[in-house]
KEFISE-145103 format. One line per 4 residues: their letters; for each residue y, x, z of C-alpha. Coordinates in steps of 0.02 Angstrom, whole numbers, plus 32768, in hexadecimal, padded with zeros to 4 digits. Layout:
<sites>
A) Y,X,Z | ...
</sites>
This chain:
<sites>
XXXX) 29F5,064D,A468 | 2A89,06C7,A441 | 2AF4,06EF,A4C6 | 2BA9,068D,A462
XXXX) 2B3F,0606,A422 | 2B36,058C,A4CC | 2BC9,050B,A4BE | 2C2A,0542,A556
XXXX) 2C36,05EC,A4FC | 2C6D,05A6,A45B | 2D00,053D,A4A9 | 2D21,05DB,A513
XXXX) 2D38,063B,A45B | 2DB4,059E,A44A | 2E26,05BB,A4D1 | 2ED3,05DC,A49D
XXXX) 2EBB,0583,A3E2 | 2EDA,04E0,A399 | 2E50,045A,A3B9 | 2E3F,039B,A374
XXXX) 2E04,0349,A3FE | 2DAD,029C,A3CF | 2D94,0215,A46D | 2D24,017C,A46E
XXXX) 2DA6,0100,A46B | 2DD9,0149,A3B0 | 2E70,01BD,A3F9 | 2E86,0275,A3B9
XXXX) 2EE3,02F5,A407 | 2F18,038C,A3BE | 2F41,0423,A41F | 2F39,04C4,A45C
XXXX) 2E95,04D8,A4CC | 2EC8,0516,A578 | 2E3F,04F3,A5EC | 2D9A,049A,A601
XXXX) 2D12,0486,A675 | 2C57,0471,A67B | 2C77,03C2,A663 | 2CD4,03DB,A5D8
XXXX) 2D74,0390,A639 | 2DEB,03DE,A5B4 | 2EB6,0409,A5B8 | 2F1E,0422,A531
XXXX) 2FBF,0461,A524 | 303A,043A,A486 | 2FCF,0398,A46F | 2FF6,0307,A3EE
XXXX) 2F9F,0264,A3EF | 2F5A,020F,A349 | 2F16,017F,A319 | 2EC7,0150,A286
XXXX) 2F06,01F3,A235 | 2FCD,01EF,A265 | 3027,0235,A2F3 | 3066,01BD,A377
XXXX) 309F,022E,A3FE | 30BC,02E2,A443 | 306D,02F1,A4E4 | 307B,039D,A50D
XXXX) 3003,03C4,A590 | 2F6E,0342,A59B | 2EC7,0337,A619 | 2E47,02E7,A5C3
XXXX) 2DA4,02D0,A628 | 2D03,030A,A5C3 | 2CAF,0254,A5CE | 2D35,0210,A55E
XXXX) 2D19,029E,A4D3 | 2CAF,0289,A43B | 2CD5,031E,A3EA | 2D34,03CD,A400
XXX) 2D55,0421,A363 | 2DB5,04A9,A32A | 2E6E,0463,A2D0
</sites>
């Protein structure tokens, strides 16, 4: 397997960039990726909330833990 294709190396490529961050209770988050761990316990900074496409709220800077997420994905 090539060295920048394992997942924690991907998100690592992420760091500093806008992500869409979809959770299992049908939340997304949009944000700037600052952090994450092995878990994939994520923070964002600059984050807005959506659901079911619109904006509801500016959050700023967010924890979300990594059983919550469903998906990470660039923005």
């Amino acid at each position: 397997m090539d060295e920048s294709s394992r997942p924690l190396d991907t998100l690592n490529s992420a760091r500093g960039k806008p992500v869409m961050v979809d959770l299992k209770n049908g939340l997304r988050y949009v944000g700037k990726l600052r952090a994450f761990d092995i878990h994939i316990n994520t923070v964002l900074e600059e984050a807005e909330e959506h659901h079911n496409g619109e904006v509801k709220r500016k959050v700023g800077t967010v924890f979300i833990r990594g059983d919550a997420i469903t998906i990470i994905s660039p923005a």
